[in-house]
C-alpha positions as a printed Julia matrix, in Angstrom:
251×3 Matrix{Float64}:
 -14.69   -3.92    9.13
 -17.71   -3.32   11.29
 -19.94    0.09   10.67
 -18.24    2.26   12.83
 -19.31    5.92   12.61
 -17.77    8.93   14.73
 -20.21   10.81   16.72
 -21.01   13.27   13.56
 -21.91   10.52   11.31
 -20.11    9.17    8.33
 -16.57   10.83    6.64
 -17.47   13.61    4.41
 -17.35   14.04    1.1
 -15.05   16.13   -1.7
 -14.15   16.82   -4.66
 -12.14   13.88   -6.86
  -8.5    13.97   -7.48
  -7.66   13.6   -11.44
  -7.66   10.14  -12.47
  -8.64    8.61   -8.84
 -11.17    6.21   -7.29
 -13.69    6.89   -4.25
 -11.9     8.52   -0.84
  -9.86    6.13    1.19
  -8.45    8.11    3.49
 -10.43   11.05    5.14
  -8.36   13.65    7.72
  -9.81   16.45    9.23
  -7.93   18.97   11.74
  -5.77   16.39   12.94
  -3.07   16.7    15.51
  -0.44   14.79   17.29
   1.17   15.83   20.04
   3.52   14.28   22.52
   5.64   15.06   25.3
   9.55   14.66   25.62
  10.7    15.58   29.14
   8.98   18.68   30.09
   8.28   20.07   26.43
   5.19   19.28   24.75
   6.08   18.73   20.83
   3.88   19.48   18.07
   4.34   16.68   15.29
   0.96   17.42   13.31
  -0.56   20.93   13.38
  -4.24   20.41   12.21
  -3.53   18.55    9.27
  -6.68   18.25    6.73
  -6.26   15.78    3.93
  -7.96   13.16    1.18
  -6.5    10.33   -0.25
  -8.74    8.2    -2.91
  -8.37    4.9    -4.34
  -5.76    3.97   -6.42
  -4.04    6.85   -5.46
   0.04    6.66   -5.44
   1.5     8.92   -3.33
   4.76   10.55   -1.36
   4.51   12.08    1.81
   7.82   14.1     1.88
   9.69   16.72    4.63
  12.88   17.32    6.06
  13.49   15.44    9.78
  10.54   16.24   12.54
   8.38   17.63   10.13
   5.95   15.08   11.27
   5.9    12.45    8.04
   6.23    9.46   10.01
   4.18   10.92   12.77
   1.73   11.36    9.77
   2.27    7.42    8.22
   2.06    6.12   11.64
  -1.72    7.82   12.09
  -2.66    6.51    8.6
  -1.43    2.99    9.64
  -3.22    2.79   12.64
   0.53    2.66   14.64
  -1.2     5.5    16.73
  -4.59    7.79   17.66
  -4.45   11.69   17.15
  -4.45   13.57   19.86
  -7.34   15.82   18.47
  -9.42   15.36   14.38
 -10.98   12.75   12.97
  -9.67   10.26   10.53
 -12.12    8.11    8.4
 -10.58    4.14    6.3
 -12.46    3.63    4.02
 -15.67    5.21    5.32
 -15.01    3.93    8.83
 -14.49    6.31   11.88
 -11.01    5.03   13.29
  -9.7     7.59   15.24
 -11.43    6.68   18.35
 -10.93    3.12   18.44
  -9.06    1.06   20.85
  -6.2    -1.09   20.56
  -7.86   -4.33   19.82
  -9.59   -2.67   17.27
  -7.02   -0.9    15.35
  -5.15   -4.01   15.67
  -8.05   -6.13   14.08
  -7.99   -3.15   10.94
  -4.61   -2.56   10.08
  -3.98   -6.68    9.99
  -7.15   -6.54    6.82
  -6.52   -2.91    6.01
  -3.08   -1.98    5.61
   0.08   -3.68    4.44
   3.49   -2.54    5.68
   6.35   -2.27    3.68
   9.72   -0.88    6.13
  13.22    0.12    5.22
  15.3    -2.29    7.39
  12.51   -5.06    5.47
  11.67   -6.97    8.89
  11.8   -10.43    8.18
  12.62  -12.97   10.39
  16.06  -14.03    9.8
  15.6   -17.89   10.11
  11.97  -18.3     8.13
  12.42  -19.2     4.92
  10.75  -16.51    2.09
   7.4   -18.34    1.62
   7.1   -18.64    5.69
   7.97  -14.35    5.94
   4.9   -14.05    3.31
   2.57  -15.98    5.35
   2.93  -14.06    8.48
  -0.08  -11.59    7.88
  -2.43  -14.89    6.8
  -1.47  -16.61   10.27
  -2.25  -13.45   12.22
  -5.38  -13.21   10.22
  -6.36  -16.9    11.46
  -6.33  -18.2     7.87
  -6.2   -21.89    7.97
  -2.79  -23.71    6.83
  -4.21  -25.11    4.07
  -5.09  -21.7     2.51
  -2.38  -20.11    3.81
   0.58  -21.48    1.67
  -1.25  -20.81   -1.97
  -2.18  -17.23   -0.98
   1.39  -16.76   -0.28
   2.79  -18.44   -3.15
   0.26  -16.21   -5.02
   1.95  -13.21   -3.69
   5.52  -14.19   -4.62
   4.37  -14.63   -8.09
   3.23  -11.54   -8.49
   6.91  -10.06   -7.0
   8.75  -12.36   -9.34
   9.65  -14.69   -6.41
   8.73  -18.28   -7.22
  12.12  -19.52   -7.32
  13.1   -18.01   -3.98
  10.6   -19.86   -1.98
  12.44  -21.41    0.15
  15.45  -19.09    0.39
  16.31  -17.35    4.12
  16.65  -13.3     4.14
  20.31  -13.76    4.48
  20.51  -15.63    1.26
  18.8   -12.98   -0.79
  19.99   -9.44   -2.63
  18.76   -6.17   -1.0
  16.0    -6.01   -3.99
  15.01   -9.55   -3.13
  14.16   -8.54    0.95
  12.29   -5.74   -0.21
  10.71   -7.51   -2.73
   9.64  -10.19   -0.26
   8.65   -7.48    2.23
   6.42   -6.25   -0.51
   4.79   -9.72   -1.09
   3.94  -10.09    2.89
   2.37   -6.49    2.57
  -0.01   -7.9    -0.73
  -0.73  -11.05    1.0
  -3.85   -9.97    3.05
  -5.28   -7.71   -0.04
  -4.94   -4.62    1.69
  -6.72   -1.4     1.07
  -3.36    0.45    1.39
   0.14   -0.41    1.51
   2.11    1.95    3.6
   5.89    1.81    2.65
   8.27    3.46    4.75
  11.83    4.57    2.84
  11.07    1.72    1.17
  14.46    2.38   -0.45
  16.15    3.33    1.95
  18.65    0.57    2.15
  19.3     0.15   -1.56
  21.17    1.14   -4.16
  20.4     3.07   -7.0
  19.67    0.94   -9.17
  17.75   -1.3    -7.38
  15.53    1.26   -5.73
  14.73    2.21   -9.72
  13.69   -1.76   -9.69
  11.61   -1.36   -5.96
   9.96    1.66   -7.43
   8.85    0.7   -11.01
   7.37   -2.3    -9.3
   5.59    0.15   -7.37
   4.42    2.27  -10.43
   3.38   -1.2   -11.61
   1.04   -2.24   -8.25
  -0.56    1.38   -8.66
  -0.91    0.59  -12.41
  -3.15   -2.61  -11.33
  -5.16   -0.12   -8.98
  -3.48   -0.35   -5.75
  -3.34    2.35   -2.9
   0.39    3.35   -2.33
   2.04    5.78    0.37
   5.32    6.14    1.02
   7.1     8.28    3.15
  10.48    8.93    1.69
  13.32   11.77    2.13
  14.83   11.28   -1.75
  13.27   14.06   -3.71
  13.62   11.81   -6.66
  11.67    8.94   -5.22
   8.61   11.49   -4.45
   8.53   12.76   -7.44
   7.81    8.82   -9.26
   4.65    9.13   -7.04
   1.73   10.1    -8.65
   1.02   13.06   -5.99
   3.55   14.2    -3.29
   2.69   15.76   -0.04
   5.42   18.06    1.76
   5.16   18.42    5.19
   7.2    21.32    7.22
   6.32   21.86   11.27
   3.71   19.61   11.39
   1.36   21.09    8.2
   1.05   19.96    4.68
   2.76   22.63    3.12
   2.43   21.66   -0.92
  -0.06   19.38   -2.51
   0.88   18.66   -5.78
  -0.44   16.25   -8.61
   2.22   15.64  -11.6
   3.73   19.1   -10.88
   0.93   21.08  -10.73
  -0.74   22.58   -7.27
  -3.84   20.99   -6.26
């Protein structure tokens, strides 16, 4: 990304989280608000919060406590209404469409609930997606995306269409198009959502695994069980971060 500052300089700095890299993600005093009919609604209430390299964590609330709202900011889906947020050193809150387009396409890698992959590309084509946006040249492209597959346990499913894969296979392919671009983040959305019980054990120790090899994960999830496989999990309630915590323990 360019050297984009907000008008007060660069993010600032705090204090490390146990066993975490540089800050990532820097939010100060954000808010969100938006109108429905003639009421104004509230989704984020001056919401301050870090998130550091190779950090693995759960943003967690019951509905409209302003999670999504929350993952949607981080993603670059939307601007805050008031605050600052800083990727990766980089003011972002102030940018305009073009831009935040440009930064969540190197940035960020999306991984959804309902998997959103086009029904009629094969596996290996649904991987590629982010690398054509990106303006990656063909020849580059497949590789990269075979790569990614790989790394999901995939190979062999190439050339299969959604409709001819499990639920764990989607997501797992979903997963592979989020890794594709080498993103700073991947943003997963009830990434298990859709699955069963066993298989969202499968989604999430490959999860545990990326995070293991020092990627950034969040993932917005209402299963109390799932949060609590994250290495930190944020509650939200009314539009604040209500509990911080960092294997059990307060931060």
């Amino acid at each position: 990304m360019s050297d984009l500052r907000d008008r007060d300089g660069v993010a600032p700095r705090s204090s490390p989280s146990k066993g975490a890299g540089d800050p990532l993600i820097e939010i100060r005093s954000v808010r969100y608000d938006y109108r429905l009919g003639s009421e104004v609604i509230h989704a984020l209430r001056g919401v301050d919060l870090t998130i550091r390299r190779n950090e693995f964590v759960a943003i967690s609330g019951p509905s409209g406590s302003g999670k999504s709202t929350l993952m949607n900011l981080i993603g670059c889906l939307d601007t805050p209404s008031a605050g600052q947020y800083w990727l990766a050193g980089q003011a972002v809150s102030q940018l305009d469409e073009v831009e935040l387009a440009r930064i969540r396409n190197r940035e960020i890698g999306f991984v959804f609930q309902t998997f959103n992959l086009l029904p009629r590309a094969t596996s290996l084509q649904n991987v590629e997606l982010p690398l054509v946006y990106a303006g990656v040249p063909r020849r580059k492209r497949r590789p990269l995306a075979e790569a990614a597959m790989a790394q999901l346990g995939l190979a062999d499913r190439r050339e299969h269409r959604p409709g001819e894969l499990s639920g764990g296979e989607r997501q797992r392919v979903a997963i592979a198009r989020a890794l594709v671009n080498r993103p700073s983040i991947v943003l997963a959305d009830e990434p298990t959502g859709n699955l069963d019980s066993a298989t969202s054990g499968e989604i999430m120790e490959l999860f545990e695994e990326l995070h293991r090899q020092g990627q950034t994960l969040i993932l917005v999830t209402h299963e109390a069980d799932i949060a609590q496989r994250a290495r930190r999990h944020l509650h939200l309630v009314d539009g604040n971060v209500t509990r911080d915590d960092l294997n059990g323990e307060r931060l």
